[in-house]
N, C-alpha and C positions, 0 to 999 in steps of 0.2 A: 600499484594501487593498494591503497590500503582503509579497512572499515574500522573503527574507532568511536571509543565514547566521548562524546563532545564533552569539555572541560574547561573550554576558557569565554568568556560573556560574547554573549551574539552581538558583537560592531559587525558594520559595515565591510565584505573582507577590505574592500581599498587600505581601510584604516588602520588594517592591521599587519599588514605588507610596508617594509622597508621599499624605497623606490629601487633596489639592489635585488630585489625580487620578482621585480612589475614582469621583466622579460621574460623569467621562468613563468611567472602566471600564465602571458600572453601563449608559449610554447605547449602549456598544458590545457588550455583553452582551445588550440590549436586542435590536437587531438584528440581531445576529450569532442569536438563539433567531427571532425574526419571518422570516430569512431560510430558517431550517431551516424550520420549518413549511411555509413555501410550498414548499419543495424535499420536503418528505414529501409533501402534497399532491400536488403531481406525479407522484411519485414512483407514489404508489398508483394512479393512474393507469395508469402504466406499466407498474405488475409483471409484471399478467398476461403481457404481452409478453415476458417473460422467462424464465416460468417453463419451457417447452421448450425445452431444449438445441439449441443454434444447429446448423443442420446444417455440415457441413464438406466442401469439396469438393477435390480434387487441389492445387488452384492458389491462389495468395493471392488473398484476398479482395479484391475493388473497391468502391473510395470510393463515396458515390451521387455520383447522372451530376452533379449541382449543385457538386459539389465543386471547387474552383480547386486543379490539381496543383502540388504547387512537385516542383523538379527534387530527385533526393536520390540517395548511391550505394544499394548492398545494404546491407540492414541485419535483423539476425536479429527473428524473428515477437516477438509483443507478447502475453503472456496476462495477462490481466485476472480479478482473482478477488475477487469479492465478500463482504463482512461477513455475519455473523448475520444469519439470519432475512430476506435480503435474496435478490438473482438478478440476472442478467448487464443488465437494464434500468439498475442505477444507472450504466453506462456508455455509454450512448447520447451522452451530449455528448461524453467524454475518446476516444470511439472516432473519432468525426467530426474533433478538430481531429487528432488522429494520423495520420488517413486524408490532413489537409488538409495534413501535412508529413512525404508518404513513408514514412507506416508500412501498407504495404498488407496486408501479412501480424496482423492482430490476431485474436487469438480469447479467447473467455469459457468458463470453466468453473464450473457450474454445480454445488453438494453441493447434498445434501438440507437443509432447515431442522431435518429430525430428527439432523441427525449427531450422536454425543455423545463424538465423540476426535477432539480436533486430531491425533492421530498416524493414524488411518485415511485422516483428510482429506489429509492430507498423503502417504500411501500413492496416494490416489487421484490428485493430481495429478502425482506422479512419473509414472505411467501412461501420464497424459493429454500428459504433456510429451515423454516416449518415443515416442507415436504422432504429435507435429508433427514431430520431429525427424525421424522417419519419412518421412513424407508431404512434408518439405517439403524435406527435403535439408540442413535447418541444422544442426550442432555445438550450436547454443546458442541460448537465449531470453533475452527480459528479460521481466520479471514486475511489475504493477502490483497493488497487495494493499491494499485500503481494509478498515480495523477488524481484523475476525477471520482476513478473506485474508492479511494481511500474515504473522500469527503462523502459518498455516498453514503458508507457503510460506517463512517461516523456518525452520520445525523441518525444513521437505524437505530446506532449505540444508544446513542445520548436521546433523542427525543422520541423515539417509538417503542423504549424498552428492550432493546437489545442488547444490550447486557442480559439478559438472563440466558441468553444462548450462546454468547461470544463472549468466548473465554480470553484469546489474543485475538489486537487489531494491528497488523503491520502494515503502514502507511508507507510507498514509493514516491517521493517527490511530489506530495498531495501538501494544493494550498491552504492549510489550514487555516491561516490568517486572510487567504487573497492576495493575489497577483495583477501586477499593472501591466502584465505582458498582452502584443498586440490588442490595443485600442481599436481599432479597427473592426474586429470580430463582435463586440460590442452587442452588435445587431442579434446575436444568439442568446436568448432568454436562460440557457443553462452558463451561458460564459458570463453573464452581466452575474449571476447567482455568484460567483466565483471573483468577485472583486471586493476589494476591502471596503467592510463598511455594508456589503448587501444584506438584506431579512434575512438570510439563510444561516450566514456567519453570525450576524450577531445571535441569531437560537442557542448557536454553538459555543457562545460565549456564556449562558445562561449557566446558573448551579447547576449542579450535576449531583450533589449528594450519593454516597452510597455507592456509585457505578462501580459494578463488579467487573467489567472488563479492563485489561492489561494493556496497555497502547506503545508499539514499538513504533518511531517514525525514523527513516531513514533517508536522508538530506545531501543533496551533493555542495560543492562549494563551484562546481561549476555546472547548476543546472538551469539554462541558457531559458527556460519558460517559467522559474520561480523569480520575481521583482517583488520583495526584496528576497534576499537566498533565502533570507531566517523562516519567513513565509510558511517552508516545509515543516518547522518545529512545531509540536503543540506545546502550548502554556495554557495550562486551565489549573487553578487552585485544586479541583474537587479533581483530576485525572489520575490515575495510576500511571505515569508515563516517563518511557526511556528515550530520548532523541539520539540518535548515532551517525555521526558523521560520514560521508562517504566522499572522499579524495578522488579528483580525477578524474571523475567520467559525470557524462551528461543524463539527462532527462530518461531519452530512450534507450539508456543501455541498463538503466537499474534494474529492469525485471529479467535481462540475461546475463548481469556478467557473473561470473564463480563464484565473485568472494562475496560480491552482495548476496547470492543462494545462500552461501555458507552461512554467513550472518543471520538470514531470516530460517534458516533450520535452526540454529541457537535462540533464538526468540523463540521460535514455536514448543521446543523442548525444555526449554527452561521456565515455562509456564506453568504458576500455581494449580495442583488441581485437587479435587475434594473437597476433604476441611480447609485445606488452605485456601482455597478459590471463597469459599461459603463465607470464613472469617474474613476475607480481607478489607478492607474501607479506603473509601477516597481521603483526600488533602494529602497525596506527595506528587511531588513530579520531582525525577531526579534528570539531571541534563545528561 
């Protein structure tokens, strides 16, 4: 498995596959669903553990005692915010190796599975991001958003003024564009938000002048709940944005496998900060 900066134009992959390849696709397709399962498996496992909101206490949070510290300067808190129907457990792995390279400040916020507005949700993490800032003395966060978190904590960016506290947005397999995956679900007022063409998405397509925050989106080429794949990529004129490709693995494995950790701790460190943060301006996206 390999993580990579996307480089060559978003076609359809079909189109870009020799039929001398279809086989290997279908082999990696294979595995890349058999990996997710064992990672749902687990997963449910876990939930419970998730489902009450972490408590929070004055001071950043401590690695467990097992953890090997590497040295690292200050670096602002880490909120992590989970998909649909899901809670702060599918972060159990990406929180450990962050703890395991100087992110000691991480926290998880927890909506309801009943939400049914990306823009409440997004209300409510502005809140929750005003009370770390609070608490913890930082200017600014970075933000890790698998699926539905990502889209949530976009709309904070871009329509509620968030940018001025969100320095990086690292997007997991978040439909930026909308997905046509199961029709059927339809019937849920946050999944209809989530389709190409809803009020929500086109907000998201509105200028953005200015926006001071950093947008990493990380995209599988087989992730089995993004119709179409490109879906996962932002394309906005006015964004500051990196898309990076992610080979091989599915939907639910992006918030635990290694190399995608590895990846989204090089986003997060490699993040303008200061003068640099203060100067930067929108109109680039680099693919």
């Amino acid at each position: 498995m390999k993580v990579t900066r996307a480089v060559v134009p978003f076609l359809p992959l079909c189109q870009r596959l020799l039929p001398s390849r279809l086989a290997g696709l279908s082999m990696n397709l294979l595995k890349a669903t058999a990996l997710d399962l064992a990672i749902l498996a687990g997963h449910l496992l876990l939930y419970p553990s998730g489902i009450i909101q972490e408590r929070r206490g004055p001071g950043p949070a401590l690695p467990p005692p097992d953890t090997a510290q590497l040295p690292t300067e200050a670096k602002p808190p880490v909120v992590l915010l989970h998909g649909f129907i899901d809670n702060r457990s599918v972060f159990v792995l990406l929180r450990r190796s962050l703890a395991q390279h100087g992110r000691q400040q991480v926290e998880s916020l927890n909506y309801s599975p009943l939400t049914c507005d990306i823009r409440a949700a997004a209300e409510l993490l502005a809140r929750h991001i005003e009370e770390i800032c609070e608490r913890t003395g930082s200017n600014q966060v970075d933000i890790v958003g698998h699926s539905l978190g990502g889209l949530i904590a976009r709309y904070y960016v871009q329509r509620l003024g968030g940018d001025i506290r969100v320095r990086t947005l690292v997007t997991l397999g978040t439909p930026h564009s909308g997905t046509r995956v199961a029709p059927l679900m339809n019937a849920h007022p946050i999944v209809r938000q989530m389709r190409p063409g809803s009020d929500v998405l086109e907000e998201l397509t509105r200028p953005a002048p200015g926006c001071r925050t950093q947008f990493v989106s990380f995209w599988s080429d087989l992730d089995h709940l993004m119709d179409p794949l490109e879906t996962a990529c932002i394309d906005h004129p006015d964004l500051l944005a990196h898309n990076v490709r992610v080979s091989g693995v599915g939907h639910l494995a992006l918030p635990v496998h290694p190399a995608v950790a590895t990846g989204i701790r090089q986003a997060l460190d490699s993040a303008p900060t200061g003068a640099e943060a203060a100067a930067r301006t929108g109109g680039l996206t680099v693919a």
